[in-house]
KEVOKE-913497 format. One record per residue: z, x, y of N, C-alpha, C, O in turn; residue number from 0. Coordinates in steps of 0.001 Angstrom, whole numbers, plus 524288, in hexadecimal, padded with zeros to 5 digits. Example, Ala and Ser with C-alpha at 12.3 -4.5 7.8 and 13.67 -1.06 7.14 Angstrom:
{atom {81E78 83386 7E9C6} {81E78 8300C 7EE6C} {81E78 83390 7F31C} {82111 8379C 7F309} 0} {atom {81BA8 83232 7F736} {81BE4 83566 7FBDC} {81EBE 83264 8001E} {81F67 83461 80472} 1} 
% end
This chain:
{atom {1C283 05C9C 41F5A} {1C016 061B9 41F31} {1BA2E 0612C 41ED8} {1B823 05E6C 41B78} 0} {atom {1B700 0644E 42305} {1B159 06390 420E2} {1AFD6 068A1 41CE0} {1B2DC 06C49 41C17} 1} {atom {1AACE 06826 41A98} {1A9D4 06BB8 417AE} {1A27E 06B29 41951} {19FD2 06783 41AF4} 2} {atom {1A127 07178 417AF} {19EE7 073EA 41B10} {19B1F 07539 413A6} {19CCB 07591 40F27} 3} {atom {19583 0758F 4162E} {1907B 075A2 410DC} {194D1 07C55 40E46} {1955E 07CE3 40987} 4} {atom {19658 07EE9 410B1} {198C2 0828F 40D4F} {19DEB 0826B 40A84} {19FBB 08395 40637} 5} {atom {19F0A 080F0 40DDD} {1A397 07DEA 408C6} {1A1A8 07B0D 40550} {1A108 07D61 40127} 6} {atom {1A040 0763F 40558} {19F7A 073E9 400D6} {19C39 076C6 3FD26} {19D15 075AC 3F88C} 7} {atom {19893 07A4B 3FE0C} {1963B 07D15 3F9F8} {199F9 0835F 3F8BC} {196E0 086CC 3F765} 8} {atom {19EEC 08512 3F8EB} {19FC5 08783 3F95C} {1A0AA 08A0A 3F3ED} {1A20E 08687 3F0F3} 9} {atom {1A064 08F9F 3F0ED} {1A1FF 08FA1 3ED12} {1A66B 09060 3EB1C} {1A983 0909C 3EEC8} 10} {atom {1A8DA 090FC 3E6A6} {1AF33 090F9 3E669} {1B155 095E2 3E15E} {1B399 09538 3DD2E} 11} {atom {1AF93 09A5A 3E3D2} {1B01F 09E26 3E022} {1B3DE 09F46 3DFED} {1B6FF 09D54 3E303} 12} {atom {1B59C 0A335 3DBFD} {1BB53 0A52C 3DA5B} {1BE9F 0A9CA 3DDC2} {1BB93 0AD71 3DE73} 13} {atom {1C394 0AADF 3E00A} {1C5E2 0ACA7 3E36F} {1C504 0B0C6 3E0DE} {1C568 0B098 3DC14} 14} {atom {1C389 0B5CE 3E399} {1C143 0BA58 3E359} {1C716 0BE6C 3E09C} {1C749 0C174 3DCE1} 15} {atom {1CA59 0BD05 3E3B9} {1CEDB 0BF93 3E3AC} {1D36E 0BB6D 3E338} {1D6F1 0BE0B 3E535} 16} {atom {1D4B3 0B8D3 3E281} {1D91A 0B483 3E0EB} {1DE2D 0B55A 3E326} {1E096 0B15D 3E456} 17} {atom {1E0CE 0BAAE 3E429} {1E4AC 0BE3D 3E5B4} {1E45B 0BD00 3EB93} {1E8F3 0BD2F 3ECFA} 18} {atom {1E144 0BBC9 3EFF4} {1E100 0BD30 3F4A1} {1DCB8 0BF61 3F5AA} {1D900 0C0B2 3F2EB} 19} {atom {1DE12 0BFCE 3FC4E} {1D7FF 0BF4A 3FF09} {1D6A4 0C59A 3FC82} {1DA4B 0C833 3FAC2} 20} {atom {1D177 0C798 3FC81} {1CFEE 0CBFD 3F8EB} {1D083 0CFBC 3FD6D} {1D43C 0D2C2 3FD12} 21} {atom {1CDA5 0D015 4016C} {1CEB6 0D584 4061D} {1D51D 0D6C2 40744} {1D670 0DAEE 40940} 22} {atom {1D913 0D285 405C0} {1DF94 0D2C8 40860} {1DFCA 0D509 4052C} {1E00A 0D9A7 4067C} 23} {atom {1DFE3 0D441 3FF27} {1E086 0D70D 3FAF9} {1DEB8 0DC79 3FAFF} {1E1C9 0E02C 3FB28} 24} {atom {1DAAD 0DCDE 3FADD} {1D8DD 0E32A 3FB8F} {1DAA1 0E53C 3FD87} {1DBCE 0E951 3FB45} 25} {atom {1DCE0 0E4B5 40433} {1DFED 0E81F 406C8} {1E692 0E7C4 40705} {1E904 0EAFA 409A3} 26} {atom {1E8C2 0E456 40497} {1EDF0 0E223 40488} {1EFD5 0DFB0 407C9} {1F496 0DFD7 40881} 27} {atom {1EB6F 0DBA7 40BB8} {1ED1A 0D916 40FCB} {1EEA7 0D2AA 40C3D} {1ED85 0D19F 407AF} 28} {atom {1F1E8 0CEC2 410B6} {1F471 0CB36 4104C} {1F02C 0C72A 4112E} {1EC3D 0C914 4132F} 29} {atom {1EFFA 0C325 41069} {1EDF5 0BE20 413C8} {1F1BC 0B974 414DE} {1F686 0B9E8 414F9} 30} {atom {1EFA8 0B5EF 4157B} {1F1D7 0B0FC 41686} {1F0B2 0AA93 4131F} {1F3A1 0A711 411A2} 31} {atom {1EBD9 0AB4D 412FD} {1E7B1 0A719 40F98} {1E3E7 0AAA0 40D47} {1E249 0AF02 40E6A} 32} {atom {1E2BD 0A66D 408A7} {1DCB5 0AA6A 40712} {1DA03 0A5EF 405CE} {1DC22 0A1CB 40495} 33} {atom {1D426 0A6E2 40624} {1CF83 0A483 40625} {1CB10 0A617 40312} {1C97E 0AA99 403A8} 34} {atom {1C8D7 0A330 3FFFA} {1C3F2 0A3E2 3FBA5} {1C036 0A2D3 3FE5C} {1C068 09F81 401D5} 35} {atom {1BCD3 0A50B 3FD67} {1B532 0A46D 3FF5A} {1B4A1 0A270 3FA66} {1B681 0A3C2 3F62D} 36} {atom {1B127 09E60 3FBF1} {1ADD1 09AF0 3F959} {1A8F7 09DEA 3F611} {1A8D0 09DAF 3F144} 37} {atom {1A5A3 0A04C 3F8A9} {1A395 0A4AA 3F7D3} {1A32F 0A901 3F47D} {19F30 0AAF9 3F2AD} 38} {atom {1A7D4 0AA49 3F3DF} {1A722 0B066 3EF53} {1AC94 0B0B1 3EC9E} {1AD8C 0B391 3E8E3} 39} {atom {1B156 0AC17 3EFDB} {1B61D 0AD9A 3EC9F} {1BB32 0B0E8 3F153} {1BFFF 0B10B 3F11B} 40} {atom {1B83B 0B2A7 3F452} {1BAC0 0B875 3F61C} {1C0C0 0B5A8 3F994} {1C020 0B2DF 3FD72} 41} {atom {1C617 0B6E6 3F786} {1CAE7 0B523 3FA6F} {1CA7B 0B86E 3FF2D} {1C93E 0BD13 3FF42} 42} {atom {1CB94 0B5AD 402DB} {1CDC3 0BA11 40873} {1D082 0B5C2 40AD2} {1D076 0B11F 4098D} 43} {atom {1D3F4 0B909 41012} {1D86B 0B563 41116} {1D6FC 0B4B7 415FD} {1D42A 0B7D8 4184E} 44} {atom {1D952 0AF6C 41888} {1D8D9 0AB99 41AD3} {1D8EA 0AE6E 42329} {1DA2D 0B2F1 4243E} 45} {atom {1D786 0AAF4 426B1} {1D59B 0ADC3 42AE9} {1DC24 0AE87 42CB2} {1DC5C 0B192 43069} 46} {atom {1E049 0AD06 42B6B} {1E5F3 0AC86 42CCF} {1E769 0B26C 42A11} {1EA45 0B59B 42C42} 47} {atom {1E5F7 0B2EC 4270E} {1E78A 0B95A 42447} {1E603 0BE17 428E9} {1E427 0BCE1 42D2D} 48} {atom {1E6F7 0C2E3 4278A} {1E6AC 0C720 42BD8} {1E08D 0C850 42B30} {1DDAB 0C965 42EE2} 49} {atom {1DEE1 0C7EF 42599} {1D931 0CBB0 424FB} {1D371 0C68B 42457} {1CEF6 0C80E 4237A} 50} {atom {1D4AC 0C149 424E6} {1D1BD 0BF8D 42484} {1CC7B 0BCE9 420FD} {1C8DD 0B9FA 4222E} 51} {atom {1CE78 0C024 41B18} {1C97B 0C1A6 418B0} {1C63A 0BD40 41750} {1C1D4 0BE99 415EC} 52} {atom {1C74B 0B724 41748} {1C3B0 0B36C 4168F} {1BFC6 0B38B 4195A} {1BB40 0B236 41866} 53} {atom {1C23B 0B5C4 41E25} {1BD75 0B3C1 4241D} {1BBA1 0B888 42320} {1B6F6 0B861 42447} 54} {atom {1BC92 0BC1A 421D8} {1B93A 0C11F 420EF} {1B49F 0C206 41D16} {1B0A5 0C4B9 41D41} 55} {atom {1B716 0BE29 418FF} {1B3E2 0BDB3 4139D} {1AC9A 0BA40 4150C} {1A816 0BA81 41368} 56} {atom {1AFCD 0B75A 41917} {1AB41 0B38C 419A8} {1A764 0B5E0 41DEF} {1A2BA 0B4C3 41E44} 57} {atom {1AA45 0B97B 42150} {1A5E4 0BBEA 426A0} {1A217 0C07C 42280} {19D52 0C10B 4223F} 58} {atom {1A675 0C348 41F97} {1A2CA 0C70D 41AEC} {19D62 0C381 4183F} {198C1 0C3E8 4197C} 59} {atom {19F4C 0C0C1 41516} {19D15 0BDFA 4109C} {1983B 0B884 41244} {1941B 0B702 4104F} 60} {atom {19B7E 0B6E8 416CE} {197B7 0B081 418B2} {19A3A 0AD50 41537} {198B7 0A910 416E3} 61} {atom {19D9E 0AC15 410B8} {19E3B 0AA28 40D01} {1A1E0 0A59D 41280} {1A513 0A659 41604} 62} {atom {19E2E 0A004 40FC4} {1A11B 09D19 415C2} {1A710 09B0A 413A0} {1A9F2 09AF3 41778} 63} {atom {1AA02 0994C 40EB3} {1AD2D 09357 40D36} {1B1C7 096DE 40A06} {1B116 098BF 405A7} 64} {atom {1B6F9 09767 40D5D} {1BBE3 097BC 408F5} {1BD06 095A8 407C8} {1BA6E 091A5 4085C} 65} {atom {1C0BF 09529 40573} {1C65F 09040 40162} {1C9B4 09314 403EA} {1C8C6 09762 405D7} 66} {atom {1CE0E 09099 4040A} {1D2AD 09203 40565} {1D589 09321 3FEFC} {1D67D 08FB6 3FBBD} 67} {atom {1D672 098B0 3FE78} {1D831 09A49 3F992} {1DE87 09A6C 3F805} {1E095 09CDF 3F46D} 68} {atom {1E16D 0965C 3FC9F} {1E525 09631 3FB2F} {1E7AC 09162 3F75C} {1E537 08D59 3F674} 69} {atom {1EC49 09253 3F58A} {1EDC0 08D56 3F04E} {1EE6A 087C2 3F493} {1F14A 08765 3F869} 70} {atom {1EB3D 08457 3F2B1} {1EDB9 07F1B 3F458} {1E7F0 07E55 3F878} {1E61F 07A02 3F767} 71} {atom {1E517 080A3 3FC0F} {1E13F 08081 3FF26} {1DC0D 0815B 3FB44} {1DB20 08405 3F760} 72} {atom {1D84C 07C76 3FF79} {1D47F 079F3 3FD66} {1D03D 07A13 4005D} {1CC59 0779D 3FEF8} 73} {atom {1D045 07CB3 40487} {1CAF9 07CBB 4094F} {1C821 07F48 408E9} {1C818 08186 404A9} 74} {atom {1C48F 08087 40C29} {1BFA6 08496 40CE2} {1BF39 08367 41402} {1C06A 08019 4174B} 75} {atom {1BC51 0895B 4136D} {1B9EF 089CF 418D9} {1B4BB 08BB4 419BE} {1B40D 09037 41837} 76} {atom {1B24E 08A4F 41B09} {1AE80 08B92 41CDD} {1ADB5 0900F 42250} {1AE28 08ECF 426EF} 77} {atom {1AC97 094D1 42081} {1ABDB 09852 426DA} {1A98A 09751 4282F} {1AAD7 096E7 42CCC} 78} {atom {1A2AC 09533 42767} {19DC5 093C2 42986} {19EEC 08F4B 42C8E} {19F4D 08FAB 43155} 79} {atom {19F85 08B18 42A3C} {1A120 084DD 42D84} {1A74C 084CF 42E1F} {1AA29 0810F 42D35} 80} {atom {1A876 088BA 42F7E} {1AFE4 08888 43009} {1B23F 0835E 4303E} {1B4A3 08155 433E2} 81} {atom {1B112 08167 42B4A} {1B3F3 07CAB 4279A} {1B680 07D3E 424BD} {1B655 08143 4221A} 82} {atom {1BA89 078F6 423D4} {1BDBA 0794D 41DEA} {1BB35 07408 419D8} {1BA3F 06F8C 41B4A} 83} {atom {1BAC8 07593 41637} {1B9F8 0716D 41132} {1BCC2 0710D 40D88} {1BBC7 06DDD 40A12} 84} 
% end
């Protein structure tokens, strides 16, 4: 895996909502995966879900590096250098 100057400096704040991605929740939609921003915390679910909200979080915000917020997964991505670390 390479890793990218934003990843390695990435920060590792606390899941905003712990329950699931926060926009599915609000409206009572489903996902598939969910994903943490490095950035502010904020869960949204994965580009395989119907609503998208990681990739949404990051075109809103610029916030570049998720985690994969599921049990057992250990990666990151980078949207800017579309890398994993």
């Amino acid at each position: 895996m390479s890793a990218c100057e934003h990843i390695v400096t990435a920060q590792d704040p606390a899941a905003r909502t712990p329950g699931g991605c926060e926009e599915c929740l609000a409206v009572g939609s489903g996902w598939v995966h969910l994903r943490r921003c490095l950035s502010c915390g904020h869960i949204g679910c994965c580009d395989s879900s119907p609503n998208k909200h990681a990739t949404a979080h990051f075109k809103e915000s610029g916030h570049p590096v998720i985690v994969s917020f599921e049990p057992g997964e250990n990666w990151r991505w980078c949207y800017l250098d579309e890398v994993v670390g």
